[in-house]
N, C-alpha and C positions, 0 to 999 in steps of 0.2 A: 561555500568554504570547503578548498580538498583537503585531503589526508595531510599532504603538507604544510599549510597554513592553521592546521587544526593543533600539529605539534609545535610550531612556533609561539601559538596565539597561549596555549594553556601549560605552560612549560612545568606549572604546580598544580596540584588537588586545590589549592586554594582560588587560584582563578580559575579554575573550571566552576568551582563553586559559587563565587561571587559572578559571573554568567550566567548561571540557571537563576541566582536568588533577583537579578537583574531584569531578567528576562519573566521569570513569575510574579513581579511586583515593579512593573516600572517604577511606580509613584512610592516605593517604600514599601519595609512590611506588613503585614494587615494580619491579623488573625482566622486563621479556617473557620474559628465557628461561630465570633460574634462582629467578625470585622472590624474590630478596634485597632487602632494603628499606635496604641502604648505596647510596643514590643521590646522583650530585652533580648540580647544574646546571650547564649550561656555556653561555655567551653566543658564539653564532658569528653566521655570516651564513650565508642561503639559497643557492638557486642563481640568486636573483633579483639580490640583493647585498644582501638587507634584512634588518636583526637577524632569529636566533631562538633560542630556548630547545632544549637539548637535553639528554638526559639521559645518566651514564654512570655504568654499573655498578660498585661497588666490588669485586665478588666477581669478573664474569666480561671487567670491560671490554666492554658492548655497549653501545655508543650508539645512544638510539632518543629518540624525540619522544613529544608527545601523542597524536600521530593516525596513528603508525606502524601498520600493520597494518588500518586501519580505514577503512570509505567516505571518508574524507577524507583519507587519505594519497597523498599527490604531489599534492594540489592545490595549486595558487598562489594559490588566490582568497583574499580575506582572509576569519578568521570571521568578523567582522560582517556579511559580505555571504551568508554561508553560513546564517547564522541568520535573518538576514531571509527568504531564500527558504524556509526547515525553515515559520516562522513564517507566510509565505503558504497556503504549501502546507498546515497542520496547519488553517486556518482558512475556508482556502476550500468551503464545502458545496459546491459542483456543481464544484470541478477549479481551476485557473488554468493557461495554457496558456504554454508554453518564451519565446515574443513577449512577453508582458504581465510574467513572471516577470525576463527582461533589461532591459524598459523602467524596472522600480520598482528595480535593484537597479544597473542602468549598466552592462551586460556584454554581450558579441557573443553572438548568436543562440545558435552551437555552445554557448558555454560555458555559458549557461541551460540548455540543451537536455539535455548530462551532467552537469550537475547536480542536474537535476530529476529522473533517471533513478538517478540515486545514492541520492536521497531516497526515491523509489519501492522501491529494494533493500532498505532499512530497513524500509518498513512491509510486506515481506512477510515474513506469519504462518507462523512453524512449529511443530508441535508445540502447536498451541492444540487446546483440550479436543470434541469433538465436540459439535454440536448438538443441542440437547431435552434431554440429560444429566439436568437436574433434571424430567424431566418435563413439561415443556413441551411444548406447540403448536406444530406445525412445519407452516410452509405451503412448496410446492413448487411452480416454474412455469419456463419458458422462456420465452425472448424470443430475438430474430431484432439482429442489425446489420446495414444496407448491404442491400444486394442491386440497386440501379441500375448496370445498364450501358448508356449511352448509345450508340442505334443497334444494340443488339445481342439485343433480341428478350426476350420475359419468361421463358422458358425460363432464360437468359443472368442474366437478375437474380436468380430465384430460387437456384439453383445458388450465386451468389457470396453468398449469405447467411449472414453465421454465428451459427450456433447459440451461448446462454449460456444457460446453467443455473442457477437459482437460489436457494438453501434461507434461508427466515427463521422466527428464533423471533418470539412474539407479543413484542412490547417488548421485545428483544433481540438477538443478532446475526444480519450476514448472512451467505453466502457467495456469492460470484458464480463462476462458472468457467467457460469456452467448455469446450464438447462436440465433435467432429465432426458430430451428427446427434443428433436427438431421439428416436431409438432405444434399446433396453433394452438393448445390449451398449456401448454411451456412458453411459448414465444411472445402470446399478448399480453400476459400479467406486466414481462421486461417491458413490455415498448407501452406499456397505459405507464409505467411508475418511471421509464427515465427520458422518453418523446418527450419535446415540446412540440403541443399540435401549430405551432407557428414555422417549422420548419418548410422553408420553401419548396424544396425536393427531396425526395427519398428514392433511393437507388439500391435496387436487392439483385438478385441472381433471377434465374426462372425458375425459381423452386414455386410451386402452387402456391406454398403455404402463405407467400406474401402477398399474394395479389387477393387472396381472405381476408385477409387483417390490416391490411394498409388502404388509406383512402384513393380511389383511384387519381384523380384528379394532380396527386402529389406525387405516386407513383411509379418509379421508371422502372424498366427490368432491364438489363444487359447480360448478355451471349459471352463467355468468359474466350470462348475460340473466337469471336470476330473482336476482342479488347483492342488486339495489336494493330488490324486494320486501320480502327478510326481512331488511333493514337490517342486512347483516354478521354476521348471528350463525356462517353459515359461511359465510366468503371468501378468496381469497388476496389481502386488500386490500395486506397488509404487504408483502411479495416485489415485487407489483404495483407498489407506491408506490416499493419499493429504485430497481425497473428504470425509473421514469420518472424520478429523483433522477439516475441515471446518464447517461441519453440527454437530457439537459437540459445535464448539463456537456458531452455530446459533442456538442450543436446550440450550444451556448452558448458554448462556453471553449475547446473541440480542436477543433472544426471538421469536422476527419477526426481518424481516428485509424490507426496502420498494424497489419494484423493480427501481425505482428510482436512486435508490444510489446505489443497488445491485454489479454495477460494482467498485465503491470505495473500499467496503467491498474486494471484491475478491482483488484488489490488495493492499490490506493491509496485507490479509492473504500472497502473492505469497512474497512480500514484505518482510517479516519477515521470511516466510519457505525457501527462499532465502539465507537469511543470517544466520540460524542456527547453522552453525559451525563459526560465527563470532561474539558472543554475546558478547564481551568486543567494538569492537567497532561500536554497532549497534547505539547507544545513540550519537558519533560523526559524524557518517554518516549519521545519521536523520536531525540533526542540520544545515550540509551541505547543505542537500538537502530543508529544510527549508528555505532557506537563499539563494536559487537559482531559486522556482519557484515563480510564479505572484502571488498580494495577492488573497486571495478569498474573498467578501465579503457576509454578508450574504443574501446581496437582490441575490445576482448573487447563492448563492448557494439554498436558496428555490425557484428558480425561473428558473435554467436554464432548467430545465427539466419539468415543467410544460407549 
């Protein structure tokens, strides 16, 4: 669903609403904490002073809402403006950045900014199935962010460089994940937690560190200067193509990024390149998974990391 069909479809705060309560209860309401389906509606006012829906338990008396417990709860923003942004974001191939996201939707910088970071919470993956699994072609490479420090000497730039790591199947998914260092006590933790040892072929650069840690047998190493030669037949073009789709949205759309949050970003990106060939239903599977993780608020989100 794009930006367009998202303003036709919820023309009211009420059918945005009756969509999320839709969507969080196919088969009807149920209660958060004893699962009873004797629910009443009750018409109040917010803390803003503006109608809303609430719900209350016949069995245990809890009143809760649609989006009690979920990335959208305490927020004041309306959902229309919360789908518009899900709906940016679910469509943007290289990223859209917290500026451009308040500019289309009408809201202060900050509150794009956790919001967008909210959205971000949603599309991280857990418990997805390991890569190659069906025997698949898994290509393996590194890439570098940053590393300019101005006036401060190359030594200086290289240092501040961070390492990401990144496993693709052939026509299938990616994973992106910062490393500390492109070393094999960084690299084997990723490849034991998102390998499947079922993958048919594994395809790295000639970095050492691969032909340590990867079973020989599975193995391949390819020569990045003889690629064009043999016309692909082994390359890491795919992983290749992930990481310059990435740093396209980071020259393009974020500008910088803070290492901080660096790991959101990436699985926003892995997120969405994930589901590429499922763009009709990316805006209902975001919604889902909105509506399944803890909220974030935002003392917890400028704070956990410092």
């Amino acid at each position: 669903m794009n930006l367009l069909k998202v303003t036709k479809t919820f023309t009211t705060e009420d059918a945005a609403l009756d969509y999320l309560i839709k969507q969080r209860w196919p088969k009807g309401v149920r209660c958060l904490a004893c699962d009873h389906d004797k629910v009443y509606t009750i018409a109040t006012k917010g803390k803003t002073g503006k109608p809303c829906r609430l719900f209350e338990c016949g069995e245990c008396k809890l009143h809760f809402s649609a989006t009690t417990g979920t990335l959208f709860h305490d927020s004041h923003l309306p959902l229309q403006k919360w789908f518009m942004a899900m709906a940016l974001m679910a469509e943007a191939k290289k990223g859209i950045s917290a500026n451009q996201v308040a500019r289309h939707i009408g809201v202060q910088y900050k509150t794009a900014w956790h919001l967008c970071h909210r959205i971000r919470k949603a599309m991280e993956e857990l418990n997805t199935p390991p890569l190659g699994g069906q025997g698949q072609v898994i290509e393996i490479d590194e890439t570098y962010l940053g590393g300019k420090k101005l006036r401060k000497g190359v030594k200086a730039g290289k240092d501040a460089k961070i390492a990401i790591l990144g496993i693709a199947e052939h026509n299938g998914r990616v994973h992106l994940q910062r490393i500390s260092n492109a070393k094999a006590e960084s690299i084997r933790p990723v490849l034991d937690k998102t390998l499947s040892p079922n993958a048919s072929q594994i395809i790295t650069d000639a970095a050492p560190v691969y032909s340590a840690i990867l079973p020989k047998e599975k193995h391949k190493e390819v020569n990045h200067r003889e690629e064009l030669r043999t016309l692909g037949e082994l390359s890491t073009k795919t992983i290749d193509g992930a990481f310059s789709l990435f740093k396209r949205g980071v020259i393009g759309s974020f500008h910088h990024l803070s290492e901080d949050h660096l790991d959101s970003y990436l699985q926003e990106f892995c997120w969405r390149y994930n589901r590429r060939h499922l763009q009709q239903h990316m805006f209902e599977t975001l919604t889902q998974e909105l509506m399944t993780k803890k909220p974030l608020t935002y003392r917890k989100l400028t704070r956990e990391t410092f």
